[in-house]
BALOBA-1460 file (C-alpha; in Angstrom, 3 decimals):
// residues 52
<rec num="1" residu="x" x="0.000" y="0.000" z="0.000"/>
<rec num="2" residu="x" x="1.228" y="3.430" z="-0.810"/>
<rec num="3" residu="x" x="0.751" y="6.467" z="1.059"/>
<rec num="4" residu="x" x="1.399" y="10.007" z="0.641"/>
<rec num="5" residu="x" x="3.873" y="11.932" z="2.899"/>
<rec num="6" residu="x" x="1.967" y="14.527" z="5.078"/>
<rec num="7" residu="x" x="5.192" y="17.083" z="4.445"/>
<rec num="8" residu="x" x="6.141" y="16.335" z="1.382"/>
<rec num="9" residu="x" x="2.942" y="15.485" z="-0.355"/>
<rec num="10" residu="x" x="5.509" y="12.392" z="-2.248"/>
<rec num="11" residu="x" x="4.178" y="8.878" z="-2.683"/>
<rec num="12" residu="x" x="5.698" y="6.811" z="0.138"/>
<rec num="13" residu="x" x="5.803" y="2.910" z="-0.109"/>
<rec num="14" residu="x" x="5.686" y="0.158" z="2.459"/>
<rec num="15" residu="x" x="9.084" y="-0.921" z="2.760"/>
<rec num="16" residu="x" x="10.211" y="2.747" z="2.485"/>
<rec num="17" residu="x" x="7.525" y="4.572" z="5.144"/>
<rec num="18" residu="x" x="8.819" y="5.248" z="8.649"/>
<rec num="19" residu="x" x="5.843" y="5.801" z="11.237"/>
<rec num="20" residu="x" x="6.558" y="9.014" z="13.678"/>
<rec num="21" residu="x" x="5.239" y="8.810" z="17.247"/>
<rec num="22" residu="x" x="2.745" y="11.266" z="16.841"/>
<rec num="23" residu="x" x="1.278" y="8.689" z="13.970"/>
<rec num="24" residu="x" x="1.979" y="9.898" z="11.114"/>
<rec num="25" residu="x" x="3.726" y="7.698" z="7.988"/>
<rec num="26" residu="x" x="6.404" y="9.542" z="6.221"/>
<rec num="27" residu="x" x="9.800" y="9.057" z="3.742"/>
<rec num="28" residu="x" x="13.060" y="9.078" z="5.116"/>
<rec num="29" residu="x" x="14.287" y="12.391" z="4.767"/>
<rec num="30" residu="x" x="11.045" y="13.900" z="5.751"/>
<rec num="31" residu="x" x="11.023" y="11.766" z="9.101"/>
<rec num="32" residu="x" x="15.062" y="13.069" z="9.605"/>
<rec num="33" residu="x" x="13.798" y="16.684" z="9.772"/>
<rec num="34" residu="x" x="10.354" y="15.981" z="11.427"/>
<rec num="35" residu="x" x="12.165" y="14.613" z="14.472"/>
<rec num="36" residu="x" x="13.614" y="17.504" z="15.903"/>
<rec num="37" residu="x" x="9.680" y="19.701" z="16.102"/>
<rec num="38" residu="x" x="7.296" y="16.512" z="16.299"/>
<rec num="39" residu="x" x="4.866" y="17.358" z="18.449"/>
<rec num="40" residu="x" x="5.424" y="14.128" z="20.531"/>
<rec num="41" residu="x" x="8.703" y="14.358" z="21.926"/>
<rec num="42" residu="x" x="10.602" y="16.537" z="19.356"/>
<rec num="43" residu="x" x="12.994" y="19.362" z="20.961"/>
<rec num="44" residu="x" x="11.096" y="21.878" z="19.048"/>
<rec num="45" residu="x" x="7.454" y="20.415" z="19.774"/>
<rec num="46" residu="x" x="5.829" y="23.931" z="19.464"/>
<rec num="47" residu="x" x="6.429" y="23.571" z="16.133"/>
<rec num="48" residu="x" x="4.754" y="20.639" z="15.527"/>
<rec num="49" residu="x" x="1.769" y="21.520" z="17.730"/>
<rec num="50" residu="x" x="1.248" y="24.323" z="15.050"/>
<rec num="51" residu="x" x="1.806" y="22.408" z="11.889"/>
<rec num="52" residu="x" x="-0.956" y="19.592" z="13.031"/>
């Protein structure tokens, strides 16, 4: 099943999604520079809280 990246807007497959801890399904690179403002744990979770 593909999905699409909620940052990106790209088409991410299975074996290439990684799953956030706020629950969200994203590529690689997107999930490398969500980490640091997810809204979950992320250093910068203001951020996040704004984005979602």
């Amino acid at each position: 099943m593909k999905t699409h990246c909620p940052l990106c807007r790209s088409v991410v497959s299975d074996d290439a999604q990684h799953w956030c801890r706020c629950g969200q399904p994203m590529g690689s690179r997107c999930y490398d520079a969500h980490r640091e403002w997810c809204a979950v744990d992320g250093s910068e979770a203001w951020i996040g809280a704004l984005e979602w």
